[in-house]
C-alpha positions as CSV (number, residue, x, y, z in Angstrom):
1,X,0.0,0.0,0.0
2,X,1.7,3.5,-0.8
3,X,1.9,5.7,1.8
4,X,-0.3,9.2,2.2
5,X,1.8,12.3,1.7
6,X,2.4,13.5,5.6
7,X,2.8,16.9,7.1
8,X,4.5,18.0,10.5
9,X,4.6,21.2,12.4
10,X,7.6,21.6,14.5
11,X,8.9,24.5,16.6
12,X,12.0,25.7,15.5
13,X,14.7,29.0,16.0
14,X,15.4,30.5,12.1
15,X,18.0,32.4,12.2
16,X,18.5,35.1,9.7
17,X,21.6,36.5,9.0
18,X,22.0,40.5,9.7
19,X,24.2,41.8,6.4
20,X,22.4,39.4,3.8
21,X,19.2,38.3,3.1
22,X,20.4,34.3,4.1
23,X,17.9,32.5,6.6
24,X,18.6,29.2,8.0
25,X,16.0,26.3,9.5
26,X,16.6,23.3,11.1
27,X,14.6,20.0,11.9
28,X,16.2,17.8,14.8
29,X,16.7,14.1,15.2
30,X,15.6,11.2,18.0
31,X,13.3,14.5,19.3
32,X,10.6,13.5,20.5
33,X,7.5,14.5,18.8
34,X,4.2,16.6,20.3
35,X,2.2,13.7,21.0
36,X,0.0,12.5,17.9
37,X,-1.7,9.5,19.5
38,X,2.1,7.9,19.5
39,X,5.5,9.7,20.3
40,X,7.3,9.8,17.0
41,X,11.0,10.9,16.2
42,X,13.3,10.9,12.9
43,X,16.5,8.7,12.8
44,X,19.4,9.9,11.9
45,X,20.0,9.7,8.4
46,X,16.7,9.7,7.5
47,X,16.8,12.6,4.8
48,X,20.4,11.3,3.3
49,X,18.8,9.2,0.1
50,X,15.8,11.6,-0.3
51,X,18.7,14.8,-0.3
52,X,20.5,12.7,-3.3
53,X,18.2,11.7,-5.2
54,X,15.4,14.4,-5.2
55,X,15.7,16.4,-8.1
56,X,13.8,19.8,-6.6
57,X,12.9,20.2,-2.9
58,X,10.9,23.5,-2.6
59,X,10.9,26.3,0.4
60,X,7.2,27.3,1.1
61,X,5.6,29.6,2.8
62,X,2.7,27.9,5.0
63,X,2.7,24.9,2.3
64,X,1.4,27.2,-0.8
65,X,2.8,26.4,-4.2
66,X,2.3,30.0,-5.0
67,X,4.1,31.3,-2.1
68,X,7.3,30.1,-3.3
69,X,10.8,31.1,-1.3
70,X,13.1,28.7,-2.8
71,X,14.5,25.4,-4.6
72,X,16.7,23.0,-4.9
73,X,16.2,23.1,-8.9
74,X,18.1,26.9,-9.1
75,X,20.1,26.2,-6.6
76,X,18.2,29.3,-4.0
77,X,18.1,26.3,-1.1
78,X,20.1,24.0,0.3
79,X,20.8,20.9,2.7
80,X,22.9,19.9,5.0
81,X,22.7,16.8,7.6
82,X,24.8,17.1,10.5
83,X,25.2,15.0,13.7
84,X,22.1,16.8,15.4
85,X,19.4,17.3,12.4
86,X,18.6,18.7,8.7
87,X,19.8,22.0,8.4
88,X,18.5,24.4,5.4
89,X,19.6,27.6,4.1
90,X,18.0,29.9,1.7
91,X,18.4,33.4,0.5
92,X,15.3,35.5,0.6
93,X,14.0,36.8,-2.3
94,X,13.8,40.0,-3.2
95,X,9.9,40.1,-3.2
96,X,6.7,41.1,-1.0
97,X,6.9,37.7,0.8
98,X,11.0,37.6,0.6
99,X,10.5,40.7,2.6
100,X,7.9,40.2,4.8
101,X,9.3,36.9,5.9
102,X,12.7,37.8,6.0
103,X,11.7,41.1,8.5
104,X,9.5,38.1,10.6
105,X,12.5,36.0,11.2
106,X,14.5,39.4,12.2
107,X,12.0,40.0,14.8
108,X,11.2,36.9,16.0
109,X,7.8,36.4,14.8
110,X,8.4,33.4,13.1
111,X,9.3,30.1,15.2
112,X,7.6,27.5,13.4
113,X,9.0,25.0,10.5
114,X,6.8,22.8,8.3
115,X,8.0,19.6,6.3
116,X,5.8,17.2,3.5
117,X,7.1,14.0,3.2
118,X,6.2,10.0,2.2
119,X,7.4,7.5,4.9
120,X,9.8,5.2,2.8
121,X,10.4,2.8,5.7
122,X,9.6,3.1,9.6
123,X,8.9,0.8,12.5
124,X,6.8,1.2,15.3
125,X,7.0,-0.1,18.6
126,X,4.8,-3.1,19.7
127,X,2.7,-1.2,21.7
128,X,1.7,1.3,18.7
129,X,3.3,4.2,21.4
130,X,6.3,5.0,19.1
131,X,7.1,5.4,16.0
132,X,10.9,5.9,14.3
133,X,11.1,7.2,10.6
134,X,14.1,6.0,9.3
135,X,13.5,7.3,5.8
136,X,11.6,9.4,4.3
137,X,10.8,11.6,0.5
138,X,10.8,15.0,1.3
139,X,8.9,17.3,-1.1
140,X,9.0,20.2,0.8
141,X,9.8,22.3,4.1
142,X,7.5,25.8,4.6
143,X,8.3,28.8,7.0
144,X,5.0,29.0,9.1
145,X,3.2,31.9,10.9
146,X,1.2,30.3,12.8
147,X,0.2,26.0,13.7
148,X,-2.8,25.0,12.2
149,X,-4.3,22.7,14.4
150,X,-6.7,21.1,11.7
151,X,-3.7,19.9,9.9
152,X,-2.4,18.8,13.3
153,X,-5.5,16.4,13.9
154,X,-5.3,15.4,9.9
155,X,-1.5,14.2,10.9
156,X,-2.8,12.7,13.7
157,X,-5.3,10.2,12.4
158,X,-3.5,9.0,8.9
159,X,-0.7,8.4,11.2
160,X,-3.1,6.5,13.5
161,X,-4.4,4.2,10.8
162,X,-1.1,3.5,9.7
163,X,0.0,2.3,13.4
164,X,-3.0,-0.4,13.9
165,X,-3.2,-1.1,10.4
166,X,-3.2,-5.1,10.4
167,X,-3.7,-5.0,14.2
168,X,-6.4,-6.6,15.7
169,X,-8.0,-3.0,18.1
170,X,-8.3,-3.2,21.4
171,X,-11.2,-0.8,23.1
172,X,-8.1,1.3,24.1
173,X,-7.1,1.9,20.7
174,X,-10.7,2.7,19.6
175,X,-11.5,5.0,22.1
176,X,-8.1,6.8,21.2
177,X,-8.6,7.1,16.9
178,X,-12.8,8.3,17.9
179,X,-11.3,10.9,20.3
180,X,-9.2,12.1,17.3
181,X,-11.4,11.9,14.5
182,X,-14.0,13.8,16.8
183,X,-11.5,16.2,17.1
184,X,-11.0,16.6,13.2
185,X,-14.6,16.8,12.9
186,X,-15.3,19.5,15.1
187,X,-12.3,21.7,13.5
188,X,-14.3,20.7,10.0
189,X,-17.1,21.8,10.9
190,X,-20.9,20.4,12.0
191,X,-21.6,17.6,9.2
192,X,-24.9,17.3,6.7
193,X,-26.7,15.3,9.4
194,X,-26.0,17.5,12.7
195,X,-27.2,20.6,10.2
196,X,-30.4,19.4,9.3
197,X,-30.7,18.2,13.2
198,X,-30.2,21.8,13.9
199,X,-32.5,22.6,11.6
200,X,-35.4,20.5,12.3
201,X,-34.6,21.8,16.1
202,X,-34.9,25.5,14.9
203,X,-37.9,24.5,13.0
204,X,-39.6,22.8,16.6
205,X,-38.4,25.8,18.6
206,X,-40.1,28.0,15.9
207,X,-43.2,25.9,16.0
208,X,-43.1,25.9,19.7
209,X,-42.7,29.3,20.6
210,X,-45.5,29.9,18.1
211,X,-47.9,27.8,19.9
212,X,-47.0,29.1,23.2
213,X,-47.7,33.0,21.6
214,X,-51.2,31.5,20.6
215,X,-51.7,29.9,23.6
216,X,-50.6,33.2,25.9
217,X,-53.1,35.0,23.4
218,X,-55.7,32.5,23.8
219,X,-55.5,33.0,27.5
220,X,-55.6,36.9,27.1
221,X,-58.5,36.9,25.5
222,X,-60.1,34.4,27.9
223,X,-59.0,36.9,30.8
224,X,-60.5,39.6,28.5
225,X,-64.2,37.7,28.8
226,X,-63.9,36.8,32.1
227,X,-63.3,40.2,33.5
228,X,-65.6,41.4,31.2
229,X,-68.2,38.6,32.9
230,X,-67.3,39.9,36.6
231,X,-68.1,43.5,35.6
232,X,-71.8,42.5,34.2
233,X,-72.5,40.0,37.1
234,X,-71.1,42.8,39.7
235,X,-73.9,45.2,37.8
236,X,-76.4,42.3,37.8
237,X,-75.9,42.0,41.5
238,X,-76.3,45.8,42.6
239,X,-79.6,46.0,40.6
């Protein structure tokens, strides 16, 4: 079965260098992941075949194609793997969003790092707790703003059903891929069926309150004729 493209959020220190328009990122190794129903971490040496063989690795900004910063095609970014992670280094281009990101990572408004990739081979622990990528495609790394959390929960579950896939579920693990997907669901929004609960609940409440105005009308009138009633017996009873 090949594996869904994958996206991860990670908080990072850019650093951007104060005479040129050079920034550089960096994405750790055997760190321990937020948690996404497991605790996951890359192995060293999981981007070395990927960095050979990949003939353009782009630099995004929050994962839009048309937000483009830089590539591996022209040369505008690089890699380089060292002991403790990935590092990458690109120059800033001279645009609106070279600009604007460039004077972010200056002033420390940017601290978060994005990278889409295809697991190539991983294991998981027997427990379904951990996982260890040990290598990976990578299509792209994006300079982020902010940490969307609906991508977050999206992460969460694909990565879920990869973990039990073949495995027989235990209650446990039930209980912990609903939680999630109810999480995802509630960032996406109230589905077809809970709207047209809503709305046949909007349409009883309507229907409700309308009886209840005719009702308190009803009545009204009712106390109308019965005062009405006590007046003329009142006059009745003094003649």
């Amino acid at each position: 079965m090949k594996k869904a493209r994958e996206i991860r959020n990670i908080t990072t220190e850019f650093r951007a260098d104060s005479e040129s328009r050079k920034i550089e990122g960096f994405i750790p190794y055997n760190s321990r992941s937020e948690y996404l129903g497991f605790w996951e971490y890359l192995d060293r040496g999981c981007f070395t075949k990927t960095l050979r063989e990949s003939s353009d690795i782009k630099c995004l900004y929050d994962h839009l194609d048309s937000q483009l910063l830089a590539r591996t095609k022209n040369n505008s970014l690089s890699f380089e793997e060292r002991e403790d992670g990935l590092y990458f280094t690109f120059d800033a281009p001279e645009t609106t969003l070279g600009n604007d990101v460039l004077t972010m990572v200056r002033t420390g408004l940017i601290s978060g790092c994005s990278f889409g990739f295809q697991v190539i081979k991983d294991s998981w622990s027997a427990d379904g707790s951990e996982r260890h990528i040990q290598e990976l495609r990578l299509f792209e790394v994006s300079v982020l703003a902010s940490n969307p959390a609906y991508s977050e929960s999206n992460v969460k579950i694909r990565s879920l059903s990869e973990a039990y896939e073949g495995k027989e579920l235990t209650d446990e693990d039930k209980n912990k891929i609903q939680s999630e997907i109810q999480k995802l669901q509630k960032l996406a929004g109230p589905s077809e069926e809970e709207i047209k609960k809503a709305e046949e609940e909007a349409q009883k409440k309507a229907e409700e309150e309308a009886a209840q105005k005719q009702a308190e009308e009803e009545q009204k009138i009712i106390d109308d004729l019965n005062a009405r009633l006590e007046a003329a017996e009142k006059i009745l009873n003094e003649e």
